[in-house]
N, C-alpha and C positions, 0 to 999 in steps of 0.2 A: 504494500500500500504506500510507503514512505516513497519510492520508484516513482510510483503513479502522481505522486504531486510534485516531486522533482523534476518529470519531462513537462507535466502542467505549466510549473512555474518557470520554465525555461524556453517557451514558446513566448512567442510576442503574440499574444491576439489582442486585438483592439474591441472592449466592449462598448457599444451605444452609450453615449452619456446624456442622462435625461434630464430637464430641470426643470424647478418646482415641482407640485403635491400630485401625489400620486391619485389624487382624490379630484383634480382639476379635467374638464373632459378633452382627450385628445381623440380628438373625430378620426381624423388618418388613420389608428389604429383600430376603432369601433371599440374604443373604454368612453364609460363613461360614469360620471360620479353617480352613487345610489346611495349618496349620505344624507339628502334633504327630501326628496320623498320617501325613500325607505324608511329611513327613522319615524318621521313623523307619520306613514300610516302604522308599523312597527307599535307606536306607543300607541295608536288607537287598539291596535288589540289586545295590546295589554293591559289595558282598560277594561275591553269585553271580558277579557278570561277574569280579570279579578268581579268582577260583577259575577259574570256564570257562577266561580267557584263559590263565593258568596251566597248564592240562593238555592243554587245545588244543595249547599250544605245545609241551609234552613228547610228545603222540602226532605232531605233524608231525612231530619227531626222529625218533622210534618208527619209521617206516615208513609214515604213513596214507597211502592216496592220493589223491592230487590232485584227485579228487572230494570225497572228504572233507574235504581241507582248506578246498575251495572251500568246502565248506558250513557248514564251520565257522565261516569268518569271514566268512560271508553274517550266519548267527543271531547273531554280534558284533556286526555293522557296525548291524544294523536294532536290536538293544537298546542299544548307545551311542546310537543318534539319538534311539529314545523318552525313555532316563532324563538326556541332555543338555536335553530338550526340558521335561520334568518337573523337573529342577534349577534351571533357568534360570527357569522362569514361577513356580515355590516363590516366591524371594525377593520377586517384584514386587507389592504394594500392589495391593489390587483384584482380586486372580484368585481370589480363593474360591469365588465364586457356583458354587453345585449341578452345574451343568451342567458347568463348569470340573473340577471334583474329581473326578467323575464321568467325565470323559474323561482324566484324570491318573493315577486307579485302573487306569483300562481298561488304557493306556499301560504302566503297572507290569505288572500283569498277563500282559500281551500278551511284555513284555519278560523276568517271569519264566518266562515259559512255553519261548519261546525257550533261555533260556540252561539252562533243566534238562534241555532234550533235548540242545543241542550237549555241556553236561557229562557225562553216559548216554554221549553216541556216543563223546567223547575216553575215559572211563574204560572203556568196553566194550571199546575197541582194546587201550588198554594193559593190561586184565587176562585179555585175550584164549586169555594162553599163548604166543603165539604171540613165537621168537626179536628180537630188535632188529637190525636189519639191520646187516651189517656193515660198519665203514667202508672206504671206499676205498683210505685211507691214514693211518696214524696219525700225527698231527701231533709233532714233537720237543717235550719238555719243556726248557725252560732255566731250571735252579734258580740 
């Protein structure tokens, strides 16, 4: 290996030298930045998912049932992965290009779409009418 970076370092290549932010758009290459609409739809769903997870969690109270809940934090589990996946590739250098953004939208998308129906299904239960089940046993307060 030590070889391998001696003839490396012993060649003259001349690499492209770029300047400024790598986050600025260079058309000629088809980069282009996805730090100001990314982000900012980015935090709208992360807004939705803290809502979702939020009433999800009051209708499991509520009485859902365990279908429902399963399904709830099925359309969680798959929108935390897309907009983890989408937050994490935002920050890194060089993920701009078309195709990139273009599958990061899809991701948002895919992940709002998700979390507007499990929020529909948590709020549908709980404005349903329908009693809060009782509990089994009322816990002691200790003031």
């Amino acid at each position: 290996m030590h070889e391998y970076f001696q003839d490396v370092a012993g060649q003259a290549v001349d690499f492209p030298h770029l300047h400024g932010s790598p986050f600025l758009p260079f058309d000629m290459q088809g980069y282009y930045s996805n730090s100001g609409t990314l982000r900012q739809s980015y935090q709208g769903a992360m807004g939705l998912l803290q809502a979702t997870e939020s009433w999800s969690a009051a209708a499991a109270l509520w009485g859902a049932t365990p279908e429902v809940i399963a399904s709830l934090a099925s359309a969680l589990d798959l929108a935390r992965s897309d907009l983890g996946l989408v937050s994490h590739h935002d920050g890194v250098p060089v993920t701009g290009y078309t195709f990139y953004f273009r599958d990061c939208i899809r991701r948002l998308m895919v992940a709002r779409e998700r979390l507007a129906g499990a929020l529909q299904k948590a709020l549908a239960l709980l404005t349903s009418g329908k009693a809060a089940p009782e509990p089994e046993s009322t816990p002691e307060l200790i003031l």
